[in-house]
C-alpha positions as a printed Julia matrix, in Angstrom:
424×3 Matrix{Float64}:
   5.14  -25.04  69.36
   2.19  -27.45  69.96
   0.84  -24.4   72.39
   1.35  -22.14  69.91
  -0.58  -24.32  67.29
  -3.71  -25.35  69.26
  -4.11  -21.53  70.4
  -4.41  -20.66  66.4
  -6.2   -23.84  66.03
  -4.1   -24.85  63.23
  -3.81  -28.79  62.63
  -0.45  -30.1   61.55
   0.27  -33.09  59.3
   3.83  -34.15  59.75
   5.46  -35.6   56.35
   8.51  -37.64  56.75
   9.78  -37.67  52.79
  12.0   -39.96  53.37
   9.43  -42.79  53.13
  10.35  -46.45  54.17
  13.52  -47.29  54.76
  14.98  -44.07  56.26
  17.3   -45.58  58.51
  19.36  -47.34  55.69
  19.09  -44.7   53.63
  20.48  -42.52  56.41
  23.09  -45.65  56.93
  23.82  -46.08  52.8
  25.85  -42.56  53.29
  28.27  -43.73  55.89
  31.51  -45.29  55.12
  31.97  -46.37  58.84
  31.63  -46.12  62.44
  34.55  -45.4   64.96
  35.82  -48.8   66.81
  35.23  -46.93  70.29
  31.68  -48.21  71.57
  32.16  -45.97  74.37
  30.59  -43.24  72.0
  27.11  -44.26  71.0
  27.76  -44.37  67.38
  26.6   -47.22  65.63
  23.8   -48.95  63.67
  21.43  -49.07  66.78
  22.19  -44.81  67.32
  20.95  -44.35  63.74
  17.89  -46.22  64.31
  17.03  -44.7   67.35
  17.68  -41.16  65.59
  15.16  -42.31  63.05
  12.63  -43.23  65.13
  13.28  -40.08  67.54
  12.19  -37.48  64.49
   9.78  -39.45  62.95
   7.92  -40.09  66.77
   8.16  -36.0   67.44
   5.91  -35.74  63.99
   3.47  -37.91  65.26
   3.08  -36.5   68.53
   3.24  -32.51  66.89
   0.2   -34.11  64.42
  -1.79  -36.22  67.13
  -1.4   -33.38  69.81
  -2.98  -30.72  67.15
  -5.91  -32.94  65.7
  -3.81  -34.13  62.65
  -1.77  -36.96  61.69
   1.66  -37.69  60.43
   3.0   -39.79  57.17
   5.9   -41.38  57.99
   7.06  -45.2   57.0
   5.66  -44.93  53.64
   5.96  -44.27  49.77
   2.64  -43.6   48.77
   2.7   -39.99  49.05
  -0.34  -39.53  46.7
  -2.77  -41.07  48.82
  -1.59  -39.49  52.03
  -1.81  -36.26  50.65
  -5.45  -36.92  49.65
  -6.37  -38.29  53.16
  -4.59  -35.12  54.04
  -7.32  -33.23  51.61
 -10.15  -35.31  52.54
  -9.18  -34.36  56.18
  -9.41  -30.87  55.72
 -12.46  -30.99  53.48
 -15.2   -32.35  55.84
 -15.31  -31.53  59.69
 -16.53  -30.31  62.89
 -15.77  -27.1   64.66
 -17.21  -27.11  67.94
 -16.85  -24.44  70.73
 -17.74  -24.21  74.5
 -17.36  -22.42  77.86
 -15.15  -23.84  79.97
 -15.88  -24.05  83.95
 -12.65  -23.98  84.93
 -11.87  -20.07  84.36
  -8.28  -19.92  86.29
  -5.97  -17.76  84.03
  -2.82  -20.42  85.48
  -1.34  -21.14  81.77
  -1.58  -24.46  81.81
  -2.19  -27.32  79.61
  -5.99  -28.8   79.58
  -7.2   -31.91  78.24
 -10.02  -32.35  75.65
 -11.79  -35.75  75.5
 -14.51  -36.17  72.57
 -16.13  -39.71  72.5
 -19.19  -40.35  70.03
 -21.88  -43.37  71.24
 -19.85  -46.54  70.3
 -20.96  -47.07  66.58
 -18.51  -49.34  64.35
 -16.7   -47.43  61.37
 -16.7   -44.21  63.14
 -13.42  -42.89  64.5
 -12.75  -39.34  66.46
  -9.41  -37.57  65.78
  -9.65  -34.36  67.57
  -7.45  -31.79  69.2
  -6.19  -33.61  72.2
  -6.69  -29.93  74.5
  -6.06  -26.39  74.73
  -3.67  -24.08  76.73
  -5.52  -21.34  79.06
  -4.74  -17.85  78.84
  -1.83  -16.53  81.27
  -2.3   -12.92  83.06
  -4.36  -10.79  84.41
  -7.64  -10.91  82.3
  -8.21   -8.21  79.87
 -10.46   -5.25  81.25
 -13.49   -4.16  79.69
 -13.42   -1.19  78.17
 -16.28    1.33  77.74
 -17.39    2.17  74.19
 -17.11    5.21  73.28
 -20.44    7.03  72.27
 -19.4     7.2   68.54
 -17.97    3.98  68.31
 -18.9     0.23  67.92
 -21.02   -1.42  70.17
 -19.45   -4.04  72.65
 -21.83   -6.36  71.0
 -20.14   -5.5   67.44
 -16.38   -5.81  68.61
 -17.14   -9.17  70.44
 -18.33  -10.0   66.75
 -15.42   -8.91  65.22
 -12.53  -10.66  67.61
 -14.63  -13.83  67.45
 -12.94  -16.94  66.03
 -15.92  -18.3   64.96
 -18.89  -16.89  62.93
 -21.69  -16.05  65.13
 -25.34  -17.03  64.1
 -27.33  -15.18  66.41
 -28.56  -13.18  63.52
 -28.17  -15.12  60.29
 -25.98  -13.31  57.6
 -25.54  -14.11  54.26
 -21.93  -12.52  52.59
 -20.61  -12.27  49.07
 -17.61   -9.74  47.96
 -17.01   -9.02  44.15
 -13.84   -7.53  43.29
 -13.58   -5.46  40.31
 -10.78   -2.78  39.46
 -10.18    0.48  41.65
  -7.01    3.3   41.53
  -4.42    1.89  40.62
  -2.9    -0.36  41.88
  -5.73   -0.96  44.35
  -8.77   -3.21  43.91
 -12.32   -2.35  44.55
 -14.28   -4.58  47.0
 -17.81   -4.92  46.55
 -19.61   -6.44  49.62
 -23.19   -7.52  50.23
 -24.34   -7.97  53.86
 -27.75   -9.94  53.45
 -29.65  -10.33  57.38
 -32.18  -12.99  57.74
 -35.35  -10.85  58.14
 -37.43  -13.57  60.17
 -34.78  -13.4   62.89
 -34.67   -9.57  63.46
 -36.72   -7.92  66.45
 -38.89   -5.28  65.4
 -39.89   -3.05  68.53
 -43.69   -1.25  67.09
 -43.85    2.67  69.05
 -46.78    4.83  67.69
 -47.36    2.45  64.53
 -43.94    2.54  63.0
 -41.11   -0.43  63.58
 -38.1     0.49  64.46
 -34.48   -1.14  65.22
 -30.8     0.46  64.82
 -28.54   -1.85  62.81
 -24.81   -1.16  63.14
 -22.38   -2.59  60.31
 -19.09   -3.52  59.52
 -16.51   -5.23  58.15
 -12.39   -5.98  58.5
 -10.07   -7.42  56.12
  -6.77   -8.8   57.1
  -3.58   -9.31  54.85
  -1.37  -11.86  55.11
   0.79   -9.48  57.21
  -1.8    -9.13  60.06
  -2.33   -5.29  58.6
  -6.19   -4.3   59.14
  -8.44   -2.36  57.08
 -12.58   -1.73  57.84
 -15.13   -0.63  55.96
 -17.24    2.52  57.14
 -19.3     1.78  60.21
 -22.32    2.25  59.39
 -25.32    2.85  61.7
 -28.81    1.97  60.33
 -32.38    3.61  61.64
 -34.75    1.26  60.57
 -38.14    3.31  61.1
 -40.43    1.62  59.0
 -44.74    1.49  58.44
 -46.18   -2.03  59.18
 -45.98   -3.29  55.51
 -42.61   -2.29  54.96
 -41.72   -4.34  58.43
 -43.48   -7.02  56.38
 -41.76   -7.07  54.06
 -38.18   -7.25  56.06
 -39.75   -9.53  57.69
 -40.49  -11.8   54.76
 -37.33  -10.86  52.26
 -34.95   -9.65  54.96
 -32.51   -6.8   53.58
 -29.05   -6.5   52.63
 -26.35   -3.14  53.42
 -23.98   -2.34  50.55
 -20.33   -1.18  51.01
 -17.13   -1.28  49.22
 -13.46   -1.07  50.61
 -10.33   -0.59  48.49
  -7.42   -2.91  49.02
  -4.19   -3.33  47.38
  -3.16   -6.49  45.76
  -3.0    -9.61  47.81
  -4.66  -12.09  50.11
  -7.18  -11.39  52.94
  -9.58  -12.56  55.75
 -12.22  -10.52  55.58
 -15.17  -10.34  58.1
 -18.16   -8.69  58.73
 -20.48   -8.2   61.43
 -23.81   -7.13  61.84
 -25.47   -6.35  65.46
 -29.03   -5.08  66.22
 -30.01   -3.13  68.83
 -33.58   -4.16  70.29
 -31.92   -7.24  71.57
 -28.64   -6.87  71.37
 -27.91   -9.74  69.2
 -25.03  -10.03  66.35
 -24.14  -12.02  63.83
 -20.54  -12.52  61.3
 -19.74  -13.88  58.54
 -15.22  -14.4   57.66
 -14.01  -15.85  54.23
 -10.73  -15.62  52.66
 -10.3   -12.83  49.45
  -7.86  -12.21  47.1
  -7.66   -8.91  45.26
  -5.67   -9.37  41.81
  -3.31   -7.0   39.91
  -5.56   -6.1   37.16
  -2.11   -4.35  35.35
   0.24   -7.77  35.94
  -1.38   -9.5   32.72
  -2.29   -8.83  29.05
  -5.69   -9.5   29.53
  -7.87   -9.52  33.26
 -11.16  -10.09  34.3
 -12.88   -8.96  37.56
 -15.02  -11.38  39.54
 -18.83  -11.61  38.1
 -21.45   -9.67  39.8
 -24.93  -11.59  40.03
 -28.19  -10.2   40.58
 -31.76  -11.16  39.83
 -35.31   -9.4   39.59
 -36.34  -11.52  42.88
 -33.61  -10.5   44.53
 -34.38   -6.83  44.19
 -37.4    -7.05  46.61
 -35.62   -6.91  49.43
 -34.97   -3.78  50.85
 -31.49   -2.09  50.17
 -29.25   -0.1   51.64
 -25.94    1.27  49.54
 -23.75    3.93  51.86
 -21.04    2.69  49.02
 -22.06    0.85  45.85
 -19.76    1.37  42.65
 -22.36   -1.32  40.74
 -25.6     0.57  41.14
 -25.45    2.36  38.31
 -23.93   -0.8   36.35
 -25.56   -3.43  37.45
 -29.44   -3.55  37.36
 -29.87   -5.2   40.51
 -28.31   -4.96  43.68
 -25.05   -7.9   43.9
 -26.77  -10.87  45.6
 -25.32  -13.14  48.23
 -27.13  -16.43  47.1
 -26.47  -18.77  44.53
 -29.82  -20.34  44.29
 -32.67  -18.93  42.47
 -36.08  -19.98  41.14
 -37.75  -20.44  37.82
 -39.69  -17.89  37.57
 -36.64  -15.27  38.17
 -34.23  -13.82  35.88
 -30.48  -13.5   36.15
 -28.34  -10.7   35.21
 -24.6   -10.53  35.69
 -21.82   -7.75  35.28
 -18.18   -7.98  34.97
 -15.37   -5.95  33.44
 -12.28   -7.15  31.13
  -9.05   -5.32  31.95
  -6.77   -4.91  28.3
  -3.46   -4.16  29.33
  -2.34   -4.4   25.47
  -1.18   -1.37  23.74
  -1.25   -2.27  19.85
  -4.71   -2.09  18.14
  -6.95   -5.06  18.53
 -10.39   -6.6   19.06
 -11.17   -8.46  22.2
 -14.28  -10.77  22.38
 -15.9   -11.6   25.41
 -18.52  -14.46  25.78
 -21.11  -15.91  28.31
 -21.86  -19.89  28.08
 -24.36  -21.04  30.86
 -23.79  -25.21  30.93
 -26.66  -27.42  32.63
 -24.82  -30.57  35.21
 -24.94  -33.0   31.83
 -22.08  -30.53  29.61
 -25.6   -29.14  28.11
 -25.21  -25.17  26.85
 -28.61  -23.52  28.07
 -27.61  -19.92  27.27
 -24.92  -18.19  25.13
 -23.86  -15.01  24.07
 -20.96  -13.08  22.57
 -20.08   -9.31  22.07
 -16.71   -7.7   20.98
 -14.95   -5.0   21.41
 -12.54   -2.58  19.84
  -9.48   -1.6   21.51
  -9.87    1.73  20.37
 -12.74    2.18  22.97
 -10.37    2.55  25.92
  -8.56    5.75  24.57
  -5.45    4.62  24.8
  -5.58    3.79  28.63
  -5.48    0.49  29.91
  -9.48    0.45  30.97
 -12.24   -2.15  30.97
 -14.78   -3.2   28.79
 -18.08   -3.54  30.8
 -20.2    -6.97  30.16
 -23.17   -7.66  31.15
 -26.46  -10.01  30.23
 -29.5   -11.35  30.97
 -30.97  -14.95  30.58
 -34.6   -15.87  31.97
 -34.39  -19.43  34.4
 -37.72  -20.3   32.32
 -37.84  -23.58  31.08
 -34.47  -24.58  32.97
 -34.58  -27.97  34.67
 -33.93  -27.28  38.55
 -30.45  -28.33  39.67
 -26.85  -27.42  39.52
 -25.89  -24.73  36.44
 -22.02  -23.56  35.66
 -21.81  -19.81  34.26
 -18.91  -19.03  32.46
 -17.54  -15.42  31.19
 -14.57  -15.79  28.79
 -12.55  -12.71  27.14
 -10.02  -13.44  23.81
  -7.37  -10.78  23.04
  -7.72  -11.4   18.8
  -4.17  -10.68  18.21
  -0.61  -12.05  18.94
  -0.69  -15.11  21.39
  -4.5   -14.32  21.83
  -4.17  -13.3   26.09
  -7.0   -15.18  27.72
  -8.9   -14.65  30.78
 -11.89  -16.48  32.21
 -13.91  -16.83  35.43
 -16.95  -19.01  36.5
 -19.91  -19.27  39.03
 -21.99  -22.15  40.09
 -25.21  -21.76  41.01
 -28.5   -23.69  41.61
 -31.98  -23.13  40.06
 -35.05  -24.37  42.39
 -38.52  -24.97  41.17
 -41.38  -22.22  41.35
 -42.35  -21.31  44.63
 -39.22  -22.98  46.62
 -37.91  -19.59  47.92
């Protein structure tokens, strides 16, 4: 099991509910012990049977990098060191010399220079693969690059080329939800090769999401030419660019990843995050995620094989969550009335500064008549200008009110930053 565990690098906190006192607890529900000694059963076997379980969940949580509760009552602060744990840490990777495919068990040592306060709880090793290795196959000419697959099966996200990744969901056909994903590439980092004046570079995309199930689904592959004229380069160069593509999924939770590899150098880059994809029928009242853009954000070059917000959204859907004074935000997002009877629905967007302040507000509603009888979406979108706002941390909500019956509610928010003039 503790192979098993540091192969999916998955740490494991061992709980023994029990808290102090297990063994007379364990004793408290025994009416008595037989008079032959001969058979081990006594007050020192319960003990020992105590100690035996609750020593097997420290070693399963100090073998995997965790750590185990036991002898204790305060669960509330173990589950918080628990959460603290799991809220700030390393993830370091390397190359091992020793490349023997024997199966075995292989310590990991991490020391830090002896500083007082500081203490090192890591994975205490690894277990190396068993077998024959795996041979490499040849790509086939209308297929991913080696480069792009080694991208894909990575564990962790590669920053040879920088990405930047966001994924709105909205509603697709039933019962299926509509991804939208934005694949932003740093365009400092990308090798421009110049032939007769022009700058070229093929960019290969794509992306994978993985249920809960271990079930796969990708996005289109798609191969970018990038030919461009010296101030177009600049630009890319300057703003980078960002590849649009959507992928339909049915309710539930996924790890989705994408990948991005050029060809000049060969270099790639990915980007994985965990998704979940609602059922926009289960409730009364539903809300898709909210789609930002901004007029800055619209200067860098885009690409859209498959972009269902284009013609709703007046921007292309940014990945960044920072944005300057001088820009202007607009967002998009769609409310989901499941409710049959006639009603109004009011939607609203609050935008709150750090101190509870309300910066920007505005309201709209909507008749249910509008949908035709089908259980559709209202479209919402608006604009407020980041003049004037004081740079720092900003909450956005979008809230929708079903004005009948138990008045079905549905909300989402987004945090996002604003930066003075001139810090992009």
């Amino acid at each position: 099991m503790i192979a098993a565990a540091t192969r999916a690098n998955v740490a494991i906190y061992g709980v023994d509910p029990r808290g102090l006192g297990a063994e007379f607890q364990d004793l408290a529900s025994i009416q008595s012990f037989p008079d032959d000694t001969t058979l081990g059963l006594g007050m020192s076997s319960i003990f020992n049977e105590v100690r035996l379980s609750q020593d097997s969940l420290r070693v399963m949580s100090e073998e995997t990098g965790g750590f185990a509760v036991v002898n204790r009552n305060d669960f509330t602060n173990a589950f918080q060191r628990i959460v603290d744990d799991n809220s700030s840490y390393y993830v370091m990777g390397y190359y091992s010399s020793n490349d023997k495919r024997d199966g075995r068990f292989r310590k990991i040592e991490v020391k830090l220079p002896d500083k007082p306060g500081y203490i090192v709880r890591a994975r205490k090793g690894y277990v190396a693969a068993r077998g024959k290795a795996p041979e490499t196959k040849v790509t086939a000419k209308d297929g991913p690059s080696q480069e792009l697959k080694d991208a894909m099966d990575s564990p962790l996200p590669l920053t040879a080329l920088p990405l930047a990744v966001t994924a709105a969901v909205f509603k697709g056909p039933a019962p299926k939800g509509s991804v939208v994903i934005s694949t932003f590439v740093n365009g400092s980092t990308l090798p421009l090769a110049e032939t007769a004046g022009m700058f070229k570079n093929d960019i290969e995309v794509l992306g994978v999401a993985t249920d809960d199930k271990g079930k796969s689904f990708t996005t289109d592959r798609n191969t970018l030419n990038l030919n461009m004229k010296p101030d177009t380069a600049k630009r890319v160069s300057a703003t980078g660019f960002r590849v649009i593509q959507s992928l339909e999924l049915a309710p539930g939770r996924y790890h989705l990843r994408m990948a991005v590899r050029e060809s000049n150098t060969r270099k790639a880059g990915s980007v994985s995050f965990d998704l979940e994809v609602p059922d926009f029928l289960k409730d009364a009242l539903t809300m898709s995620d909210i789609a930002l853009t901004s007029a800055l954000s619209g200067i860098a070059p885009t690409v859209r094989p498959k972009d269902p917000l284009e013609k709703l959204l007046p921007g292309p859907l940014t990945s960044y969550r920072e944005f300057v004074t001088q820009d202007e935000v607009a967002l998009f997002t769609e409310i989901y009335d499941n409710t049959k009877q006639p009603h109004k629905v009011e939607i609203a967007a609050t935008v709150k500064a750090e101190g509870g302040q309300t910066v920007f507000q505005t309201r709209e509603a909507h008749d249910s008549s509008e949908l035709a009888g089908s259980a559709g979406g209202y479209g919402f979108m608006a604009r407020f200008p980041l003049k004037g706002y004081t740079p720092g941390l900003y909450v956005l909500r979008v809230e929708a009110i079903t004005q009948s019956g138990d008045r079905p509610t549905t909300a989402k928010e987004v945090v996002f930053r604003v930066a003075p003039a001139g810090a992009q």
